[in-house]
C-alpha atoms as one frame of an Amber mdcrd trajectory, in Angstrom:
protein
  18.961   9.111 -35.881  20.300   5.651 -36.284  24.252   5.057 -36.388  25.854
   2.497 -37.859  28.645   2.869 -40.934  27.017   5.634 -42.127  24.249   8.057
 -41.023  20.580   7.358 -41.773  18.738  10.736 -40.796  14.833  10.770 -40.471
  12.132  13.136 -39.070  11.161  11.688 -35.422   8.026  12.842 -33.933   8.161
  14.371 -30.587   6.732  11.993 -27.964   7.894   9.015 -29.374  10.965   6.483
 -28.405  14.066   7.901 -29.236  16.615   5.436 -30.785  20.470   5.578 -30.493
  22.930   3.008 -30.991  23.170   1.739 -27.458  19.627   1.749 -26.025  17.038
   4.613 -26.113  15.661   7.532 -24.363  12.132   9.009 -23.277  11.488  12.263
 -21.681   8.207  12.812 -19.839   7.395  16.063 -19.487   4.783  17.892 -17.290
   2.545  18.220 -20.275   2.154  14.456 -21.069  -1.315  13.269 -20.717  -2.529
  10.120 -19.656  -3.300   8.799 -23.338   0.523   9.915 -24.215   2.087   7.725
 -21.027  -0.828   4.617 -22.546   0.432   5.210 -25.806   4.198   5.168 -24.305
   3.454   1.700 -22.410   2.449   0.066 -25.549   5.368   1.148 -27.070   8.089
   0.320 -24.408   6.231  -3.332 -24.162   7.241  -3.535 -28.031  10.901  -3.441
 -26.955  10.948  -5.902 -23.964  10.096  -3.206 -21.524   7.687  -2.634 -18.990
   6.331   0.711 -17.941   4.133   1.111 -15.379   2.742   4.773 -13.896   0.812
   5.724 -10.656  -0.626   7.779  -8.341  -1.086  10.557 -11.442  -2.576  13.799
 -10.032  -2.515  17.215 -12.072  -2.958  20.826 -11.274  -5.921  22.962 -12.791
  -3.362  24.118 -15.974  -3.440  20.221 -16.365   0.028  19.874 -15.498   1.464
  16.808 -13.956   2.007  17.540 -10.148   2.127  13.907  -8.907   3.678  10.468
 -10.415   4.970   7.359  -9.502   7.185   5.924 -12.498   8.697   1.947 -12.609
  10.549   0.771 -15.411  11.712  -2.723 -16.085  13.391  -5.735 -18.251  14.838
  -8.765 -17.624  17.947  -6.964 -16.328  17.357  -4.169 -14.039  14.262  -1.733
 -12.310  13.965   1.493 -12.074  11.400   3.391  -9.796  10.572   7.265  -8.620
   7.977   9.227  -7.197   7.587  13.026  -7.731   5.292  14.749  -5.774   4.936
  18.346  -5.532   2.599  21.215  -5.261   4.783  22.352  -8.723   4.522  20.701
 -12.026   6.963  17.589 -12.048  10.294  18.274 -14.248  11.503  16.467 -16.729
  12.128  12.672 -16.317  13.864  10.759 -18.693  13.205   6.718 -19.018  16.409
   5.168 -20.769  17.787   1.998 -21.638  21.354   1.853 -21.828  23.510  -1.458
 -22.694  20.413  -3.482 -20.993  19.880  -1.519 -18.201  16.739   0.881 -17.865
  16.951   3.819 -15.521  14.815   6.912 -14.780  16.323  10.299 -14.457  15.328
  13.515 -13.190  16.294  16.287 -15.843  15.511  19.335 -13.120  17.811  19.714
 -10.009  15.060  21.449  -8.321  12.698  18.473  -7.493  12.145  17.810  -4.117
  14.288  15.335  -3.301  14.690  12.539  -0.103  16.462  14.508   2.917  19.189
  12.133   2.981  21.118   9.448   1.036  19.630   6.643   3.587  16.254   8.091
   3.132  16.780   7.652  -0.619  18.272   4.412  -0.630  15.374   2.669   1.937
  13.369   4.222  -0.448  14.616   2.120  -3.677  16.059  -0.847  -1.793  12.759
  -2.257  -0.254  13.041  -5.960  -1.591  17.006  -6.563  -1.469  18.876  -7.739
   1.489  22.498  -6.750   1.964  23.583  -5.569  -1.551  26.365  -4.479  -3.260
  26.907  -0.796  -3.782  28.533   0.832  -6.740  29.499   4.219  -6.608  30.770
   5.992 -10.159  31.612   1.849 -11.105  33.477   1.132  -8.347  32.093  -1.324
  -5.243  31.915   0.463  -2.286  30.478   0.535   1.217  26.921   1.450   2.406
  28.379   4.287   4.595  30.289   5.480   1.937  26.986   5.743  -0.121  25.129
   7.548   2.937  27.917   9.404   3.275  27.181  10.882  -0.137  25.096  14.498
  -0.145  21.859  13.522  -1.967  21.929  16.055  -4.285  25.522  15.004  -5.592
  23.336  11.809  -7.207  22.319  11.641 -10.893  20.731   8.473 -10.898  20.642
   5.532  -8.781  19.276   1.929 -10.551  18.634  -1.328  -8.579  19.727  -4.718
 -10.032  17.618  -7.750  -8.409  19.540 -10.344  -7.840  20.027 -12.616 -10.565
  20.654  -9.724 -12.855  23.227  -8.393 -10.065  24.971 -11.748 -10.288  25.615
 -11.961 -13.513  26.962  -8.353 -13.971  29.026  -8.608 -10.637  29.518 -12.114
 -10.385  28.873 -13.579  -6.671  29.812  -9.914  -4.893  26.149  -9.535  -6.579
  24.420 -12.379  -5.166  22.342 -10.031  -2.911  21.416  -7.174  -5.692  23.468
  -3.856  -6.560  22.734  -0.633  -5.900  24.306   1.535  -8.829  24.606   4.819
  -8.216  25.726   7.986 -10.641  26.858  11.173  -9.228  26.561  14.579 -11.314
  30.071  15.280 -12.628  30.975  18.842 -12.646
């Protein structure tokens, strides 16, 4: 459904982007084939997007068990791994305002043991970045602080694209980082 003075309503098929007003969502589910991530490459790449996907293992009910997602534009990456003997949950790829971002739909994935452990994970090519906690800057310990399972979503801005949201705080990169509200 498209928004805009009045409402346009169509029949979407399942599996395909989602539009809203302010960006657009993709769920992957366990049941998505290789052919159905292909087909949603080719149709993230129309939009300025690039999807990649990895390391993709299934169980014998052909059920995704194993995935490596990234997600990018000229703005900000995105990147997770699920791994588990289980089928993977829900993910869902967005774009929001500019910004992509990948989100786990299923707080029982296996998650990093530890905020740090999560962060090094995610942070691998920026030195010294800003951290933004719930939209306000804060400090590294007060993101490690944070119980990793209080997180909704984190996102990584490189640099230039940190800079330009943040100004020079952003020089280095952001970390943004979304905790589940209750």
């Amino acid at each position: 459904m498209v928004l805009f003075q009045s409402a346009v309503f169509a029949q979407e098929k399942k599996g395909f982007l989602q539009n809203r007003f302010d960006g657009y969502s993709e769920t992957i589910t366990k049941n998505h084939t290789k052919e159905k991530l292909d087909e949603l490459k080719n149709t993230l790449a129309t939009t300025g997007v690039q999807f990649t996907y990895s390391n993709l293992d299934f169980n014998k009910q052909h059920e995704i068990t194993h995935i490596t997602l990234l997600v990018k534009n000229k703005k900000s990456s995105s990147t997770i791994t699920l791994d588990s003997k289980e089928p993977i949950p829900n993910v869902s790829i967005g774009e929001a305002y500019g910004f992509v971002s990948i989100t786990v739909d299923d707080s029982k994935t296996t998650q990093p043991a530890s905020t740090e452990e999560l962060l090094n994970k995610n942070n691998s090519r920026l030195e010294n970045p800003i951290y933004i906690l719930d939209g306000k800057i804060v400090s590294k310990k007060a993101v490690i602080a944070l119980n990793v399972n209080s997180i909704q979503s984190l996102e990584v801005l490189q640099k230039e694209s940190a800079r330009k949201t943040y100004g020079n705080k952003g020089k280095n990169g952001a970390i943004i980082i979304t905790t589940k509200r209750n």
